[in-house]
LODO-940160 format. One line per 8 residues: number of its first residue (from 1); their letters; for each residue x, y, z of N, C-alpha, C, CB. Coordinates in steps of 0.1 Angstrom, whole numbers, plus 2048, in hexadecimal, padded with zeros to 3 digits. Glycine has a CB too. Layout:
NUM> a> X,Y,Z,X,Y,Z,X,Y,Z,X,Y,Z | ... $
This chain:
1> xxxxxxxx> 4CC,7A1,9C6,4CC,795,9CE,4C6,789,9C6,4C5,796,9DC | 4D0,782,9C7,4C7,775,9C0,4C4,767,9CA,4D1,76F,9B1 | 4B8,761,9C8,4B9,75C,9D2,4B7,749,9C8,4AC,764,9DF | 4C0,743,9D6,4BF,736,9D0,4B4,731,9CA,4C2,72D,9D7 | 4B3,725,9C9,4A1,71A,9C2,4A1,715,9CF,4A1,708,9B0 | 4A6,716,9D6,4A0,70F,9E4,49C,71B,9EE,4AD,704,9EC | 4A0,727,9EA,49E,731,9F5,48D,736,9EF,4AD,73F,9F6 | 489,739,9E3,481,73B,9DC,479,72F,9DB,485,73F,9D2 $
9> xxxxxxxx> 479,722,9E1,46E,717,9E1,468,71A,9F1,474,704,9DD | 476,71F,9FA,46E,721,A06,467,72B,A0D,474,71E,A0D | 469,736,9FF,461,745,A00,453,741,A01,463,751,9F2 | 453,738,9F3,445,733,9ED,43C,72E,9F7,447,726,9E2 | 447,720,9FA,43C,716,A0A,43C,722,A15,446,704,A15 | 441,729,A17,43D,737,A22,432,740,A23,447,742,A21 | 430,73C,A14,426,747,A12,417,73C,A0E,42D,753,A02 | 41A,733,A0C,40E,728,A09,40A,728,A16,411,718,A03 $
17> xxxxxxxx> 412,723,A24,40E,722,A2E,40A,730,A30,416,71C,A35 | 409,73E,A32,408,74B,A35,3F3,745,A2F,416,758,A29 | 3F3,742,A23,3E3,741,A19,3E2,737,A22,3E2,73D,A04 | 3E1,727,A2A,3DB,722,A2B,3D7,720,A37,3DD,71D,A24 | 3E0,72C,A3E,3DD,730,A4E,3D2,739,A50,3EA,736,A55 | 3D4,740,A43,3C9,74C,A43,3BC,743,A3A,3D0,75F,A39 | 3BC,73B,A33,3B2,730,A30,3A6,72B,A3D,3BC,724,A2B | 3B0,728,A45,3AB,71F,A4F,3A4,72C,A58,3B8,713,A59 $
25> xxxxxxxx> 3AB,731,A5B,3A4,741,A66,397,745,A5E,3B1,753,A66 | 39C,747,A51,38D,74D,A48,382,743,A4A,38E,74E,A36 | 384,733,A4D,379,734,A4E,370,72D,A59,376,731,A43 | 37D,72E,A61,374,730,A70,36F,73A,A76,37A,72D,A79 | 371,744,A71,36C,753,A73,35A,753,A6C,379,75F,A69 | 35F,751,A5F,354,74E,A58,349,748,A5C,357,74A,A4E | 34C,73B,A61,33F,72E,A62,341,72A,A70,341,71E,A57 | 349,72A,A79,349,724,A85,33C,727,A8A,354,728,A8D $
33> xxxxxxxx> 335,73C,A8D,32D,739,A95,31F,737,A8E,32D,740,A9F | 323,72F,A83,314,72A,A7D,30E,720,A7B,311,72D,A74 | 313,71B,A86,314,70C,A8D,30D,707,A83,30E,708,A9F | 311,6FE,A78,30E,6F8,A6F,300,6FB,A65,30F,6ED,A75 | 2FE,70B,A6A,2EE,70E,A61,2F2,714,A5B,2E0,715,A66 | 2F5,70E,A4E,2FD,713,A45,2EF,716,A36,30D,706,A43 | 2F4,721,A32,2EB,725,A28,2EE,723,A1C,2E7,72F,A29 | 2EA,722,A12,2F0,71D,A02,2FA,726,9FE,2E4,71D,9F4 $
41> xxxxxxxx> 2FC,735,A01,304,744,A00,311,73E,A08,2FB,755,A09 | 30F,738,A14,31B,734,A1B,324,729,A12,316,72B,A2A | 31D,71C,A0D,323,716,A06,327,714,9FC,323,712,A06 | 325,720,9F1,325,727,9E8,333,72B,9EB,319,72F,9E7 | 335,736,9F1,341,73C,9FA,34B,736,A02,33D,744,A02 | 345,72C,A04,350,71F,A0C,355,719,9FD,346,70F,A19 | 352,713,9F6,356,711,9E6,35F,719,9DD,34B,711,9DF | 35C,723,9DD,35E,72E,9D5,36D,733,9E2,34D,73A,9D4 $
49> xxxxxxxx> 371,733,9EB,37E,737,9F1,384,72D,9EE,37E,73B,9FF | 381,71D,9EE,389,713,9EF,38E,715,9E1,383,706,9F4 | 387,719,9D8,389,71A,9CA,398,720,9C5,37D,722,9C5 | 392,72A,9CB,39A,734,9CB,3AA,734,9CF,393,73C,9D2 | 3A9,72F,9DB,3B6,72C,9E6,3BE,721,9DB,3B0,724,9F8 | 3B5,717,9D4,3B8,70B,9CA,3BF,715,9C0,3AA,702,9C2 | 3B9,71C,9BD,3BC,721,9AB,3CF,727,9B0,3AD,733,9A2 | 3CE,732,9BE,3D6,739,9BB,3DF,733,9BF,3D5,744,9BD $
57> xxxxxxxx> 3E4,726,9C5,3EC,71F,9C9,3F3,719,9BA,3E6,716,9D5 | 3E9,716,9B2,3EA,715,9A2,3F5,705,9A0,3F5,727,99C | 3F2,6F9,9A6,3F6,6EB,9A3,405,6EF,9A6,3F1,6E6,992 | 40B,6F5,9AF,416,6F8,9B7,422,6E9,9AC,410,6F4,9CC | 42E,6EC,9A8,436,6E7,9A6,43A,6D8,9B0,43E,6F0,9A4 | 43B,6DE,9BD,43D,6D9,9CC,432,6D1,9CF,43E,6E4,9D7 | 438,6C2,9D2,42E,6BA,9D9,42F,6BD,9E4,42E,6AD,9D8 | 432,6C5,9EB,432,6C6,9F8,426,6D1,9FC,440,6CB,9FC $
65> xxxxxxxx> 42A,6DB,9F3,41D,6E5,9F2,411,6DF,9F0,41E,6EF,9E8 | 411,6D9,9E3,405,6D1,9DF,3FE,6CB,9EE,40A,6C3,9D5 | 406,6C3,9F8,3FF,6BB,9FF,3FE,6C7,A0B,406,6AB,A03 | 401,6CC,A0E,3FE,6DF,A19,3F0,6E0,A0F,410,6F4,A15 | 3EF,6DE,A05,3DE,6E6,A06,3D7,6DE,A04,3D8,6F2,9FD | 3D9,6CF,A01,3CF,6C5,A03,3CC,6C4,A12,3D4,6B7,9FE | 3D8,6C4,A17,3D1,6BE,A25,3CB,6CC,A2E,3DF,6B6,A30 | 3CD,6D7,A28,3BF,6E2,A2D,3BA,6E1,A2B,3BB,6EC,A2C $
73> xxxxxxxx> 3BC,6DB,A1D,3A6,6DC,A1A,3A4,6D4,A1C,39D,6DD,A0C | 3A7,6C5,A20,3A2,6BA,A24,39C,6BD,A34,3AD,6AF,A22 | 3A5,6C6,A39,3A4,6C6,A4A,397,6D2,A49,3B5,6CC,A55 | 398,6DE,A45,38A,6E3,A40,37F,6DF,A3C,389,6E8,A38 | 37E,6D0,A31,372,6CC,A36,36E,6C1,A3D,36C,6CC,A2E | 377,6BC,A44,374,6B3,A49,36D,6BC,A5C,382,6A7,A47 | 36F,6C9,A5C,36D,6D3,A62,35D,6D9,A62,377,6DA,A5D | 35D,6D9,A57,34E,6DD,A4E,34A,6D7,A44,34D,6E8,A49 $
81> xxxx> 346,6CB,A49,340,6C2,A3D,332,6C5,A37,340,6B3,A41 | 32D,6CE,A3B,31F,6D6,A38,321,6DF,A2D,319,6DF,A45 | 32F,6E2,A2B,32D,6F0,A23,338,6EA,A13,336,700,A2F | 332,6DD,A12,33C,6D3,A08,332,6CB,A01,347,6C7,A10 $
């Protein structure tokens, strides 16, 4: 099966959204109930996922993608601006 450049850009954004849904859940799970007493290990780890979630998205070809994980991580910290 071969699949078009447009069927394969929208595997891609399917699956960006899939990471930045599970982005946002990770880290309300994580920090919500620590109602902002956040310890240096937390933001260490709050850094270090965002990093991460950054690297493997890897400067996406797609400005569209590009702006799907800016505006997570923007809405993340504007969410938890303690752990930034």
């Amino acid at each position: 099966m071969i699949l078009a450049r447009g069927d394969y850009e929208n595997i891609l954004k399917d699956s960006l959204i899939q990471k930045l849904n599970w982005l946002e859940e990770e880290f309300s799970f994580l920090f919500n109930l620590k109602k902002r007493n956040y310890s240096q290990k937390d933001k260490a780890l709050a850094n270090q996922i965002i990093k991460n979630i950054t690297e493997s998205v890897n400067s996406s070809e797609s400005v569209r993608m590009n702006e799907l994980l800016l505006d997570t991580i923007i809405s993340i910290k504007s969410n938890y601006p303690e752990l930034f």
